[in-house]
C-alpha positions in Angstrom: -1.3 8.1 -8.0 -3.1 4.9 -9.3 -5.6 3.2 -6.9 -4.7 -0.4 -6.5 -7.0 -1.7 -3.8 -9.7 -0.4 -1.6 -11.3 -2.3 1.8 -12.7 -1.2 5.2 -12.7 2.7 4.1 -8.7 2.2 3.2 -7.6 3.1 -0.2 -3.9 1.4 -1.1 -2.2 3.7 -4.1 1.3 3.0 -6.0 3.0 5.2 -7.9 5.3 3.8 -10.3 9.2 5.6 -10.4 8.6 7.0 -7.2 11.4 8.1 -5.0 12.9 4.5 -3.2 12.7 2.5 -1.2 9.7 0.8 -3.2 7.0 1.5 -1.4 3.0 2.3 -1.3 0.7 4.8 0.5 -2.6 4.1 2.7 -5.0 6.4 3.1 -7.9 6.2 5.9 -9.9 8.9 6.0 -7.7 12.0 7.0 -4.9 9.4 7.7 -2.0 8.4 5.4 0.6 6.0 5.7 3.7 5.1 3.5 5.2 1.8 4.0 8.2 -0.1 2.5 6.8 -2.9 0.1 9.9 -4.9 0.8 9.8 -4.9 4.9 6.1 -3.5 5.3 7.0 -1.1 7.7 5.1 2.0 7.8 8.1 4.3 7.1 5.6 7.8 7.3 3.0 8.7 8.1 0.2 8.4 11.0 -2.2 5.9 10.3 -4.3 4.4 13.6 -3.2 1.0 15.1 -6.3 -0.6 13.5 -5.8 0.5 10.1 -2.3 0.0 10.2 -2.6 -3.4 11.6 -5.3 -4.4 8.1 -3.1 -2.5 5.8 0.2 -5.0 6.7 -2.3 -7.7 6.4 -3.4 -7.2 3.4 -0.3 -6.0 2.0 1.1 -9.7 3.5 -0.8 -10.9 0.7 -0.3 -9.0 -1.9 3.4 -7.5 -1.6 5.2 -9.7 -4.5 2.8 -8.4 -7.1 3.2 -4.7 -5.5 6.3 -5.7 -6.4 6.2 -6.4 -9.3 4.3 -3.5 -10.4 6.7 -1.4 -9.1 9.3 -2.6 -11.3 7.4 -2.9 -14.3 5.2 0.6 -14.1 2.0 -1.5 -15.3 -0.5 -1.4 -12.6 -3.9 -3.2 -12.0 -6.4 -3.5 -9.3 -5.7 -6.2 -6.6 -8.1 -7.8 -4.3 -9.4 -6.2 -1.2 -9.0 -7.4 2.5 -11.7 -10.3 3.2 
């Protein structure tokens, strides 16, 4: 699964053709979260509050390119959490 964006010890991953809803995983540490590109709402997963709450925050940011990616199957790095 292609690494997209890595901040704070969170690594953001998209895998293109993926079962629906589009959607993305977050990994922290021994954590993981799955959440819907389209609502950000972690949909799996058990990520701590703190995490969670930087993930959606950055994913704020950057969901219509996640988007985008996801329909196309072309991926490229995007910007970390500042």
């Amino acid at each position: 699964m292609p690494e997209i964006a890595r901040f704070y010890g969170i690594v953001i991953k998209l895998f293109f053709g993926d079962h629906p809803p589009p959607h993305f995983h977050a990994q922290y540490g021994e954590y993981i979260g799955v959440f819907d590109i389209d609502t950000l709402e972690m949909i799996e997963g058990n990520l701590p509050m703190r995490a969670k709450r930087l993930v959606v925050e950055w994913a704020t940011v950057n969901k219509d390119e996640m988007k985008k990616m996801w329909n196309s199957g072309k991926y490229h790095k995007l910007p970390p959490l500042e």
